[in-house]
N, C-alpha and C positions, 0 to 999 in steps of 0.2 A: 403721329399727327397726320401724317400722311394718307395711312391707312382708311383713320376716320373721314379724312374728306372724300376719299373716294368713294368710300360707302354712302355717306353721304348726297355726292351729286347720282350713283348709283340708283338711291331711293327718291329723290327729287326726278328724276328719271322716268322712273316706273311708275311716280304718281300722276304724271303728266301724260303719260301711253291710256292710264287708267279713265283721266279725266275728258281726254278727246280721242278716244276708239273708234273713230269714225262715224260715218252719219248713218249709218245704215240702223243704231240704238235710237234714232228720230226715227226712222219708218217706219219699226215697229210699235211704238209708243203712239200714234197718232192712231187718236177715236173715227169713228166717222162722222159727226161735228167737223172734226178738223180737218179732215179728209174734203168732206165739201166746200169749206170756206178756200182751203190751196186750190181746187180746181176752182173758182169763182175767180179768185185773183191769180190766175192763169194767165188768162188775156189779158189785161190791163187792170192798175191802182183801182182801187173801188174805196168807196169812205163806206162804214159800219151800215147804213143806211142801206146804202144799195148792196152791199153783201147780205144782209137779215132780206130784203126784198127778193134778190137771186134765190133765197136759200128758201123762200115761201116764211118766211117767222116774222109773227106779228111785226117785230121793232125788235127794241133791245132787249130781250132775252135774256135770262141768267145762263144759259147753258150755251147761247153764241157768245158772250162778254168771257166766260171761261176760255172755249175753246181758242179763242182769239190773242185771249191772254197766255194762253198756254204756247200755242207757235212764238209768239216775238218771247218768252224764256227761252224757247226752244233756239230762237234764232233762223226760223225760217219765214219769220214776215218779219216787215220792218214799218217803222212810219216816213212816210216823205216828205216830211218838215221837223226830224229831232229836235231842232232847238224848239221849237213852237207847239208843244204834246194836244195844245187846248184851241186853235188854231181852228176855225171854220170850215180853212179846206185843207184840210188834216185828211189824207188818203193812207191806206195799207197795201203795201208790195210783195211781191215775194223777194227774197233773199236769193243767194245763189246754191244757197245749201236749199231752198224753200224750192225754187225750179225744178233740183233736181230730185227733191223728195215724192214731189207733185206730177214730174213725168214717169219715175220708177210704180208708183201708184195705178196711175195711168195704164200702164205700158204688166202689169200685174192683173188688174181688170179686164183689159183684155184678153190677156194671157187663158183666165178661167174661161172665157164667154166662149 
């Protein structure tokens, strides 16, 4: 019995090293869509509006609502009123995994130029 628990928390272990590997599998997974929307909300929260504005797209877009949707899975944007999703003034932030995705980014662009 023993044995089996060990193996056990052993493989609960390893699924969990597997599951959060670090942020550096966000870096790479990010389009450029979402690449511009992190630097946009760099400086300050911006609501959909003014990010599609920043980014020159008509409005709401199917491929900025993706990319957008894709960071907050990701975990690198958030909203600043959770409990309130439908909220007026409903803005998107970066996260602290989202800051540092957005300066490695950054700080990589330069790198080429």
């Amino acid at each position: 019995v023993g044995a089996q628990k060990e193996a056990h928390v052993g493989a609960s272990d390893e699924a969990h090293d597997n599951k959060f590997k670090g942020g550096r599998d966000a870096i790479t997974k990010v389009n450029a869509t979402q690449k511009n929307v992190l630097r946009v909300l760099l400086a300050h929260p911006k609501n959909r509006a003014q990010i599609a504005g920043e980014l020159r797209h008509p409005g709401r877009v199917g491929n900025l609502l993706r990319a957008i949707r894709r960071l907050r899975a990701l975990g690198l944007i958030e909203l600043t009123v959770p409990e309130k999703p439908r909220s007026r003034k409903q803005m998107l932030r970066l996260t602290n995994r989202g800051i540092a995705t957005a300066l490695l980014e950054k700080s990589a662009k330069q790198a080429k130029s």
